[in-house]
N, C-alpha and C positions, 0 to 999 in steps of 0.2 A: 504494500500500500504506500502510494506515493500522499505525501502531505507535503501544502503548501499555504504558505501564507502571507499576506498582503497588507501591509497599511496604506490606508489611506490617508494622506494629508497630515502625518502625522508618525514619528521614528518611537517605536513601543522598546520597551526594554526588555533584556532578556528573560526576566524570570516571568513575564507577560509570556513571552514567545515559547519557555518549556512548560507552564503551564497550558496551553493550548495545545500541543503536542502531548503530550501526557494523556488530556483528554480525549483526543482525537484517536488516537490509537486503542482506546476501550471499544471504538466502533465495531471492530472485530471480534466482540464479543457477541456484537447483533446479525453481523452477516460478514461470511468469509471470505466473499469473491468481492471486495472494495479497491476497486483497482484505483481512485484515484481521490485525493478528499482537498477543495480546495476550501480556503478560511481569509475572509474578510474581515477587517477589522477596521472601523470607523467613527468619525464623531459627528453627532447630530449637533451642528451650528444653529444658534436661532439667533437674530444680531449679534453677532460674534460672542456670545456667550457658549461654552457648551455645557450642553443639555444632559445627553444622553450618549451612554458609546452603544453603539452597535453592530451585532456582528452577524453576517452572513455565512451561512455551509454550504457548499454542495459538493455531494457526494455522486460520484458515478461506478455504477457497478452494470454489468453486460447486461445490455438492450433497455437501461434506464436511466435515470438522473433524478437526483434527490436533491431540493433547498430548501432549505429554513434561513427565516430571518428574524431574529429575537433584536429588541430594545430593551435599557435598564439604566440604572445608574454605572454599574460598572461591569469592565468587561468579564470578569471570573462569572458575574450572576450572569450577565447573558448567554454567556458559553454555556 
């Protein structure tokens, strides 16, 4: 299982980035043929306050494609 992960607009630190890894890799416990798991990570701007971070998944596994998009205060509760 390939994982990959993205900020947007914004450099996350590493123990953001093993934590998300960490969890991403439990996926395998729901299904075994997850060939590729990408991870969005974002912040919800409203006049340059931010709001909200939130994060996108999608997972592709043969002949499908899976996303979720969660908002929260922070990004470990959204993941």
């Amino acid at each position: 299982m390939n994982v990959t992960i993205q900020n947007v607009h914004f450099d996350a630190d590493q123990k953001l980035i093993d934590h998300v890894n960490k969890k991403a890799q439990r996926l395998n416990n729901f299904h075994d043929r997850i060939l590729k798991v990408e991870v969005f990570l974002k912040l919800d701007n409203v006049v340059h306050q931010i709001k909200d971070k939130i994060v996108e998944i999608k997972v592709d596994v043969p002949r499908h494609q899976f996303f979720v998009k969660q908002c929260s205060k922070s990004f470990e509760e959204s993941f």
